[in-house]
C-alpha positions as CSV (number, residue, x, y, z in Angstrom):
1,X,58.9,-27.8,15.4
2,X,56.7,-30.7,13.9
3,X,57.8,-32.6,10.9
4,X,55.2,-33.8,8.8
5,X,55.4,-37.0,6.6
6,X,54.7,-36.8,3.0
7,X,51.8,-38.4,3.3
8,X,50.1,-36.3,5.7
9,X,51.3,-33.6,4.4
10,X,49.2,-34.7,1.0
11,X,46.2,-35.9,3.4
12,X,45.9,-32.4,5.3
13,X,46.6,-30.4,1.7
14,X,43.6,-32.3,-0.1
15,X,40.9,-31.7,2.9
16,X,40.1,-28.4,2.6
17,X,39.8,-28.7,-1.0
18,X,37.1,-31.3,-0.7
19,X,35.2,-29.9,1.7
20,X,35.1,-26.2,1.2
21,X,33.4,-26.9,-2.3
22,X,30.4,-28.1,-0.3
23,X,29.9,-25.2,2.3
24,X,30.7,-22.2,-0.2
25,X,27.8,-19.9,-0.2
26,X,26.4,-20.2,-3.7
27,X,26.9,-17.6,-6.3
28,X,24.7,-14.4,-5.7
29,X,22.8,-13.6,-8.9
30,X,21.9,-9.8,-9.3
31,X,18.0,-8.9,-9.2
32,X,17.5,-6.3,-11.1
33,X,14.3,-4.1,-10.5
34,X,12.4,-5.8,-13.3
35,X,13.3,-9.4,-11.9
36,X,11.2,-7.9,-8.2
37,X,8.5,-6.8,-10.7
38,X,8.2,-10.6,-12.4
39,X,8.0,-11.8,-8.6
40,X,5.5,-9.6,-7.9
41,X,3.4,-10.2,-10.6
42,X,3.5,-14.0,-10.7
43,X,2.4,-14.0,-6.5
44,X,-0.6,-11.8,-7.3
45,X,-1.5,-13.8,-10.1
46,X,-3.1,-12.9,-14.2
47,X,-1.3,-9.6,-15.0
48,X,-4.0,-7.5,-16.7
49,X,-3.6,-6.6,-20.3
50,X,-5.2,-3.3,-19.5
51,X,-4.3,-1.9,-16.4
52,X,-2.8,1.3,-14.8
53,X,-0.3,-0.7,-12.8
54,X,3.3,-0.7,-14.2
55,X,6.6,1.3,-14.7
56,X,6.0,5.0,-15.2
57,X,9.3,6.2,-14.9
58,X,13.0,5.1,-15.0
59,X,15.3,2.0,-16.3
60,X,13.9,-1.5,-14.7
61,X,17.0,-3.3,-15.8
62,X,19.4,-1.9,-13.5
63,X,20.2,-3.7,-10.3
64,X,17.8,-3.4,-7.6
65,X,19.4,-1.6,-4.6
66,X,16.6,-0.9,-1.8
67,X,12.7,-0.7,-2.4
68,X,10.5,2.2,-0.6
69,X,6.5,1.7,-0.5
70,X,4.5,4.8,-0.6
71,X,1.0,5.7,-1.2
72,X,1.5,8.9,-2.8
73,X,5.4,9.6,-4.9
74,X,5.6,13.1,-4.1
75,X,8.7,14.7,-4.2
76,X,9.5,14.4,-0.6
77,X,9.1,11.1,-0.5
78,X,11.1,10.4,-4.1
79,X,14.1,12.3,-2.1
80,X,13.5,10.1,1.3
81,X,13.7,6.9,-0.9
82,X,16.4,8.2,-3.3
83,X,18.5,9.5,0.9
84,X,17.4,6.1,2.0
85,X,19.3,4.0,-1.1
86,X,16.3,2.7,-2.6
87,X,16.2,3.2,-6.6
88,X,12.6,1.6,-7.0
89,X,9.6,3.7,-5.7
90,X,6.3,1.8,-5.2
91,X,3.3,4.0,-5.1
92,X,-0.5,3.5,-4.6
93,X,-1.6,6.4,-6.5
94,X,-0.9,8.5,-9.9
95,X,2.9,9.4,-10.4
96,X,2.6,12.3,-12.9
97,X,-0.8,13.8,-11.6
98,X,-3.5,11.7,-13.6
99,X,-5.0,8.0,-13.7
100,X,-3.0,6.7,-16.6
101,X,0.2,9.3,-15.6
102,X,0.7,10.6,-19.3
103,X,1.7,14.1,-19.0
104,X,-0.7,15.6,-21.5
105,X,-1.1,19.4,-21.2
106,X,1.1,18.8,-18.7
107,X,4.3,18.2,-20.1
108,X,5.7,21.5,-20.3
109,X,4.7,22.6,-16.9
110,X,7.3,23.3,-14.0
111,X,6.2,21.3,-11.2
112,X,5.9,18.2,-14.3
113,X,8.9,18.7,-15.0
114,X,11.0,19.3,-11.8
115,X,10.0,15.8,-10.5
116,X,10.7,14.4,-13.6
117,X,14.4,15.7,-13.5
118,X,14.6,14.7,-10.0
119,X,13.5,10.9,-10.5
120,X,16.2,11.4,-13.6
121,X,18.6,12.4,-11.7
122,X,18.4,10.6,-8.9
123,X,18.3,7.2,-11.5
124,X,14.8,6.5,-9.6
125,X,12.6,3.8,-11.6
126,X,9.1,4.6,-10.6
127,X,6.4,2.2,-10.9
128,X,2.5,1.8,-9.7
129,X,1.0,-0.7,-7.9
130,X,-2.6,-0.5,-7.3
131,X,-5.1,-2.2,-9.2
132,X,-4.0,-5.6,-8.8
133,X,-3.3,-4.9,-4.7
134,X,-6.7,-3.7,-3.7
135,X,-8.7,-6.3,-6.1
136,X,-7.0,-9.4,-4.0
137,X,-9.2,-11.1,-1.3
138,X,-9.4,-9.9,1.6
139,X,-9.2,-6.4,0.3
140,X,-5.6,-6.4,1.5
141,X,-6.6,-2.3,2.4
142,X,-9.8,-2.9,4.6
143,X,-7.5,-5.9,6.3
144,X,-5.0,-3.2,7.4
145,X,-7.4,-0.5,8.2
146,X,-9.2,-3.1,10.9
147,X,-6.1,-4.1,11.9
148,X,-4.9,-0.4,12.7
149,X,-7.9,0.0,14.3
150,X,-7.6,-2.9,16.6
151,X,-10.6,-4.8,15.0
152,X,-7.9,-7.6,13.3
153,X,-10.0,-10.3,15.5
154,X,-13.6,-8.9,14.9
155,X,-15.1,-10.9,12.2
156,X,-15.5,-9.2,8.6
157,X,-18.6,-9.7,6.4
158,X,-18.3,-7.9,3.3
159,X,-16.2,-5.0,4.6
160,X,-18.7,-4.8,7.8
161,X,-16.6,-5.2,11.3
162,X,-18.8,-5.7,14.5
163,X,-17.1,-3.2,17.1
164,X,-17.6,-3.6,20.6
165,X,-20.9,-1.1,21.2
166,X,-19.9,2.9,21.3
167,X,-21.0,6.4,20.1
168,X,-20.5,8.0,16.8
169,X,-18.3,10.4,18.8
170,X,-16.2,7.9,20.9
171,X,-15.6,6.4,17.3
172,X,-14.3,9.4,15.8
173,X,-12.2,9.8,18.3
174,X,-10.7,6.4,18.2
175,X,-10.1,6.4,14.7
176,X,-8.5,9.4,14.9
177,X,-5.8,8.4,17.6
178,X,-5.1,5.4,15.9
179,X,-4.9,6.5,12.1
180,X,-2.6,9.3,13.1
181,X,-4.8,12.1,11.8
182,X,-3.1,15.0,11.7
183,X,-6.1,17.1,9.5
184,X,-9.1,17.2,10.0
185,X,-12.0,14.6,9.9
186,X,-15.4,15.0,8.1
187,X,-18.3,13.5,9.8
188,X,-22.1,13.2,9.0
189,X,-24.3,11.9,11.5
190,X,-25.3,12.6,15.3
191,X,-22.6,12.4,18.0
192,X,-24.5,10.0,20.1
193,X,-26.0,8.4,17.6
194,X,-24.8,4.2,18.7
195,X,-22.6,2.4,16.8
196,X,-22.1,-1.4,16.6
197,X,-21.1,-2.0,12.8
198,X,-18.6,0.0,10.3
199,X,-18.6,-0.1,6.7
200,X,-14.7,0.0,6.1
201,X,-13.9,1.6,2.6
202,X,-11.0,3.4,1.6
203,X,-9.6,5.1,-1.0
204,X,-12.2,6.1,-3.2
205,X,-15.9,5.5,-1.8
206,X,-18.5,5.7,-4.5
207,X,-22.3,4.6,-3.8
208,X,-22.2,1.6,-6.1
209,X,-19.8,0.2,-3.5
210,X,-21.6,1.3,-0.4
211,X,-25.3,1.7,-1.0
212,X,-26.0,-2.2,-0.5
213,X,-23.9,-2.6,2.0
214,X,-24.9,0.3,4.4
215,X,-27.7,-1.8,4.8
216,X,-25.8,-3.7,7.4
217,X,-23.7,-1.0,9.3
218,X,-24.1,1.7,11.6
219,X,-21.2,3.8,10.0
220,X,-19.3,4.2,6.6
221,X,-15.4,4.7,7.2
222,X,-14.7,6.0,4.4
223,X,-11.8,7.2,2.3
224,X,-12.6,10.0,-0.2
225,X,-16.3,9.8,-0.6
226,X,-18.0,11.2,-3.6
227,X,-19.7,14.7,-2.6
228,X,-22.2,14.3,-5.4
229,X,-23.5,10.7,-3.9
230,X,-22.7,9.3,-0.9
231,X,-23.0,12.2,1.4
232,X,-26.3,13.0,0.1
233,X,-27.0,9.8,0.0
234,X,-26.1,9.0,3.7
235,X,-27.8,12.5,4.6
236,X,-31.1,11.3,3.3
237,X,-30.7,8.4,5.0
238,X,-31.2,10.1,8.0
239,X,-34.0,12.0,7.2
240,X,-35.5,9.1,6.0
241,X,-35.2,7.4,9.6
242,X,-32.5,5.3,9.1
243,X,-29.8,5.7,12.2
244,X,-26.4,5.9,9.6
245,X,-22.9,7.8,9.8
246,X,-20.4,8.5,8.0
247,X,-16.8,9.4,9.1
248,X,-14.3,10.5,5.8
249,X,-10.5,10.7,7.0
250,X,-9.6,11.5,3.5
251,X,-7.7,9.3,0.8
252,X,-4.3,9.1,1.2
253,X,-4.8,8.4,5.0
254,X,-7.4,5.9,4.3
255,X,-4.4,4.1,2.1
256,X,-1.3,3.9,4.4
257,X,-2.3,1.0,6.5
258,X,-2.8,-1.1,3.0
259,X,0.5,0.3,2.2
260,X,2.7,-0.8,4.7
261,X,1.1,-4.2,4.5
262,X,1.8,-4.0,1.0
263,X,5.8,-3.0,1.6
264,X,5.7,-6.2,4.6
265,X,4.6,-8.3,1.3
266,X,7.1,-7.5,-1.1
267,X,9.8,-8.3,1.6
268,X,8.6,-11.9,1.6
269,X,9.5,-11.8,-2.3
């Protein structure tokens, strides 16, 4: 047995009490949901006064315990979040069924209400996050489409990606191995008809956004385009002489590359 002096008794006491002040971890401070939500707006910069982005259901004070990213909050998806111990569900689209997600004639309804009882029970907060993700440049949504597509290094000019020369058909078929597509695909345009540029627009494809443009591609890859104008449009096209496609692999597909880049974002906050 070793017999220590008093003074090295003192010496090997006071150590630990010097140094372990130093390497303690500091304090953990709780983030609550709201505090993400702060992040999130400050890193994509003016928060618009008017806007359909925000909370649309639940209590953004509570602690934040897991975050799920989803284009569409079905009730599925609520459940997988809610299995998966994430109380904040991030979604691309309308909550409750409309653009600004107030029930309206809705709000007695059963299928309004048994998701509402559901993110209540389950102590979800439920927020959109749309308009201020697809208005940042790149459109983060075309970026992740391309990149799904295996055109990442192809350069972009206004939504227009130079592909490596192919048909109309041979492109279908590509994008609809590597989108997943598990529906159908709609398609207007001749199968061999040769394709060197695509018009990448999802989501919603309207012809104020794509009638310019078309000018410069082959193809229009497009979300949910509007029946009323740029089918016809792209139709008469055609007849006109103009060699132009157009592929539609429908909305919510269209969005699922943009939101997994979106949940790879929100990590980094």
């Amino acid at each position: 047995m070793m017999r220590m002096t008093r003074r090295a008794f003192v010496q090997s006491a006071a150590a630990p009490m010097l140094v372990m002040p130093q390497q303690a971890p500091p304090p953990q401070v709780e983030l609550t949901i709201a505090h993400l939500v702060d992040r999130i707006r400050a890193a994509v910069g003016p928060w618009r006064e008017k806007t359909i982005d925000g909370f649309k259901a639940g209590d953004p004070s509570v602690a934040l315990t897991g975050v799920a990213v989803t284009v569409a909050a079905r009730l599925e998806n609520l459940r997988r979040a809610a299995s998966a111990g994430c109380n904040l569900v991030i979604a691309q689209e309308p909550v409750f069924y409309g653009a600004n997600d107030e029930p309206g004639n809705r709000a007695s309804d059963a299928v309004y209400l048994a998701k509402k009882a559901y993110i209540d029970h389950a102590k979800l907060v439920v927020g959109r996050f749309s308009e201020h993700w697809r208005t940042r440049q790149p459109d983060p949504r075309v970026v992740a489409i391309a990149d799904a597509l295996g055109w990442k290094d192809q350069p972009a000019n206004d939504n227009i990606y130079r592909v490596p020369e192919t048909s109309l058909s041979s492109l279908m078929a590509h994008v609809s191995k590597r989108l997943g597509l598990r529906g159908g695909m709609r398609t207007v345009g001749l199968p061999d008809l040769r394709v060197r540029t695509v018009l990448v627009s999802p989501g919603t494809t309207d012809l104020a956004s794509t009638g310019a443009r078309l000018k410069g591609a082959d193809v229009v890859l497009a979300g949910e385009p509007r029946e009323w104008e740029v089918v016809p449009y792209v139709l008469d096209a055609r007849e006109a002489g103009a060699a132009k496609a157009l592929i539609s692999v429908g909305r919510i597909v269209s969005e699922e590359p943009g939101m997994r880049a979106c949940a790879a974002w929100i990590r980094t906050l």
